[in-house]
ROLUMKE-979087 format. One record per residue (C-alpha): x, y, z. Coordinates in steps of 0.5 Angstrom, whole numbers, plus 500, padded with zeros to 3 digits. Example, Ala and Ser with C-alpha at 12.3 -4.5 7.8 and 13.67 -1.06 7.14 Angstrom:
2
525491516 527498514 
This chain:
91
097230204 105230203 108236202 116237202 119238208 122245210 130244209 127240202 123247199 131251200 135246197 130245191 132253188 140249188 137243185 135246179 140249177 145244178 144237174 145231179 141227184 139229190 135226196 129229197 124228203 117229203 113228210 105226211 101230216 102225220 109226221 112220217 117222213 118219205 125219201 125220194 130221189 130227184 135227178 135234174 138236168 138241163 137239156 137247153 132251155 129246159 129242166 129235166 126233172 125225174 123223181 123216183 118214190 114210193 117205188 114210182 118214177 115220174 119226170 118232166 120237164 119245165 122252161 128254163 127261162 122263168 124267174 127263180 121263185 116261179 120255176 122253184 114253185 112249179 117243181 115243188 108243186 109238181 114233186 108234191 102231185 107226185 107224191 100225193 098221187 095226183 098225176 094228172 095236176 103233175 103232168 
């Protein structure tokens, strides 16, 4: 399974509050460690997530208005659906 690294899961709460792109860094179990690439913008009372990995590009986007630690775990889990190919769960 891929998962956000540790030092990703911190910066994601800052990510989504401010609009830009960002280096993301995911791991496998294995250990190996993936790059992506996670552009956030505000588009009223919405994020806009887009992130490029894997050769991929996937977006969404989520309510703005839900407590900090609720949005960050749903960008989290959204980003590792990404990652393990489950799009599905993602969208």
């Amino acid at each position: 399974m891929i998962r956000l690294t540790a030092v990703s899961q911190q910066l994601l709460a800052h990510q989504l509050k401010s609009p830009g792109s960002f280096l993301t860094v995911l791991q496998r179990h294995t250990g190996e460690r993936i790059r992506a690439l996670l552009t956030t913008e505000r588009q009223g009372d919405r994020i806009s997530l887009t992130l490029r990995a894997h050769g991929t590009v996937n977006s969404t986007s989520l309510p703005a208005k839900q407590a900090e630690t609720t949005l960050k775990r749903r960008a989290q889990r959204w980003i590792e659906d990404c990652a393990n190919g489950r799009l599905e769960c993602a969208a």
